[in-house]
N, C-alpha and C positions, 0 to 999 in steps of 0.2 A: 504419051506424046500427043495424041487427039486433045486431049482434056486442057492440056499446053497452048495447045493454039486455039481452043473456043475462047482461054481465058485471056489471050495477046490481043483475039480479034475483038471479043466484048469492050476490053479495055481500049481499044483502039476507037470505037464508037462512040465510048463516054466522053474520050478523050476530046473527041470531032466536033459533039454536043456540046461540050463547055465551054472550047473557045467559039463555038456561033451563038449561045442563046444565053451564054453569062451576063454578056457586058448587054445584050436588049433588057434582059430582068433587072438589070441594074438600073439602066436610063428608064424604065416605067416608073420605078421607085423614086427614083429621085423626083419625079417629073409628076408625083401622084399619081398616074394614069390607074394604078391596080384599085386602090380605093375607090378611085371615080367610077367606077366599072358602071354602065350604064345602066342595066338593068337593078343591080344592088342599087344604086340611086331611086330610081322609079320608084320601089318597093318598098324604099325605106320611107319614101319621103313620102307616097299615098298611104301607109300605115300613118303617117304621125300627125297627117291631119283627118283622116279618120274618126282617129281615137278623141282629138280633139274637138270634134265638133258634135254641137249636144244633138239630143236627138227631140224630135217633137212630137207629143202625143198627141195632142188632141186641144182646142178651144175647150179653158177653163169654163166650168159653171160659172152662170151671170147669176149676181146677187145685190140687194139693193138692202142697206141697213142702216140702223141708228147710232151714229158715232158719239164721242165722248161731250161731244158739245152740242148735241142734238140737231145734228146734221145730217143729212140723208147723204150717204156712199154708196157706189154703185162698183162693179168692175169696168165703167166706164169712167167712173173717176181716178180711176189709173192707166187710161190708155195713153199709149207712147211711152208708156215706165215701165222697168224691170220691175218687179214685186215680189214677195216672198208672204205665204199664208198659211198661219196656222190654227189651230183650233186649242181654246183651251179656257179655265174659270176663275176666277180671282181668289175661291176662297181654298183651291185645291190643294191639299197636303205633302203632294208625293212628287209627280215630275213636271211643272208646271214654273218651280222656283228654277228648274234647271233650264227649262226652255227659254225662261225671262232673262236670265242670263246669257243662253248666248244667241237670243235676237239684241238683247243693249252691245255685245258685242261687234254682229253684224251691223248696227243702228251705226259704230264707232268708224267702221270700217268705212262707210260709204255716206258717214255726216258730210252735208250740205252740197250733194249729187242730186240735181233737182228730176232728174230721171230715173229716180231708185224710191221705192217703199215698201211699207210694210203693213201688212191687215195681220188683226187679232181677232176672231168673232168667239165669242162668248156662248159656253154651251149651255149656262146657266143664267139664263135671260131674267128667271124673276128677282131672282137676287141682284147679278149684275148691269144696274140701271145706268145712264149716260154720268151719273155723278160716280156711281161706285167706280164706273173705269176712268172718272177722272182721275179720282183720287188715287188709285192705284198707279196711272199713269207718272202721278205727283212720285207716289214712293218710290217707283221704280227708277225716277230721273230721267223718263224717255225726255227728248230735246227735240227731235225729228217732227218737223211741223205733216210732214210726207207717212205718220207709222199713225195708222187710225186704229181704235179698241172698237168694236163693234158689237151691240145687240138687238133683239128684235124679236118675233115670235117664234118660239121654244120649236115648232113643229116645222118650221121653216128650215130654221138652223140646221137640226138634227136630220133632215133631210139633205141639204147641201153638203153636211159634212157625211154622212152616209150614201148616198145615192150620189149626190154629185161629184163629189172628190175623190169617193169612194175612202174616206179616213174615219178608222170607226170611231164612232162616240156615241154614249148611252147611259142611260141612269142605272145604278145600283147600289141600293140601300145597305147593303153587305161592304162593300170597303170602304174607307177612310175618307169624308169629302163628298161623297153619295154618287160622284160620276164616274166612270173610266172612259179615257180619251187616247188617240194615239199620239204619239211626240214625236210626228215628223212636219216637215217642213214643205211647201209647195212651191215650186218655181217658176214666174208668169211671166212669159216674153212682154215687149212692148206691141206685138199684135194678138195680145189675150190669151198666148199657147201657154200649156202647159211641158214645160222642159224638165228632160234630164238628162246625166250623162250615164255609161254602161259601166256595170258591174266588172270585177276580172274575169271572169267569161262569156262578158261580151251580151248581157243580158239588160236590160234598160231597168234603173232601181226606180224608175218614176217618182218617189219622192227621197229626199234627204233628214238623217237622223239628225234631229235638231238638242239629241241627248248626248250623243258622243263628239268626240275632238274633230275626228275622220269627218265627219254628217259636216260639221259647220266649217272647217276647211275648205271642203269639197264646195258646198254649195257660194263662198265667196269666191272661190275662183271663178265657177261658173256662172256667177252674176258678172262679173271682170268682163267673162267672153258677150254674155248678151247686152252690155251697155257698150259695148263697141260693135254692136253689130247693124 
């Protein structure tokens, strides 16, 4: 008999509950208010510009070199440009054809953008002379009057790309080609920084894989963000 009426009076309460707080659940829904919820708003929308916005390391190494037409280039010859910088040698066997690829790529994406370029500096300076990168430049079809090939002294280089960018590259006579270099990419704001965006744990990849799909993806978007910024 108890157990009879806790169950009349429970049901009596739900009953009470439904016709007040039915028809309010309803007019939120309709009305969006449950989505809109203000705090889920805030949080959603300070994560997603966040995530979007690069991060900045540091003022790129300043370096002053001999381009393909025997012109002196400076990283002041790309101030106010996005840029992108890599290292690498004409006569190299292994990841270098890859990289040439998808800088003509990148070259495609952002043909005749007069606030976009591209540096190549040459790790193998005695061999790659201002004609050798021309010609190379010939083969490769670069168009980009903005994408300079550059060389100059061996111990300069290998410093800049060692110590200043921190991307290694080095002579050894044991593999294929006599150098090893790294294959990634560097990304230079229009005030000389060095940019990137975060890993999936939120970790800064400071340069972009200029060998994978992902790496040159990645890094045309984030040219996208710094020529509108």
């Amino acid at each position: 008999m108890f157990k009879n009426k806790s169950y009349i009076g429970i049901s009596f309460i739900i009953l009470i509950f439904g016709i007040y707080a039915i028809p309010k659940i309803v007019d939120r829904v309709k009305n969006g208010d449950i989505v809109k919820g203000n705090r889920l708003d805030n949080v959603g929308s300070k994560n997603s510009k966040e995530d979007a916005k690069l991060l900045t390391i540091g003022p790129a190494p300043k370096f002053e070199l001999t381009n393909q037409d025997n012109a002196t280039i400076s990283n002041e010859s790309y101030k106010g440009k996005v840029y992108i910088l890599e290292f690498f040698f004409t006569t190299c066997p292994s990841i270098c054809p890859k990289m040439n690829l998808s800088m003509l790529e990148i070259e495609k994406t952002f043909f005749g953008n007069p606030n976009f370029g591209i540096v190549s500096i040459t790790i193998d300076p005695s061999h790659d002379t201002p004609q050798v990168l021309k010609d190379h430049m010939k083969l490769l079809g670069v168009k980009s009057s903005n994408w300079n090939f550059l060389t100059g002294d061996k111990a300069t280089i290998m410093n800049l790309s060692n110590k200043g960018f921190n991307l290694y590259a080095g002579e050894n006579a044991k593999v294929n080609g006599g150098f090893e270099h790294s294959g990634l990419f560097a990304l230079i704001d229009k005030e000389g920084n060095i940019r990137c965006r975060k890993d999936e744990f939120g970790n800064p990849i400071l340069y972009y894989d200029g060998l994978e799909k992902k790496g040159v993806r990645d890094i045309q978007e984030d040219i996208k963000i710094l020529l509108e910024e």
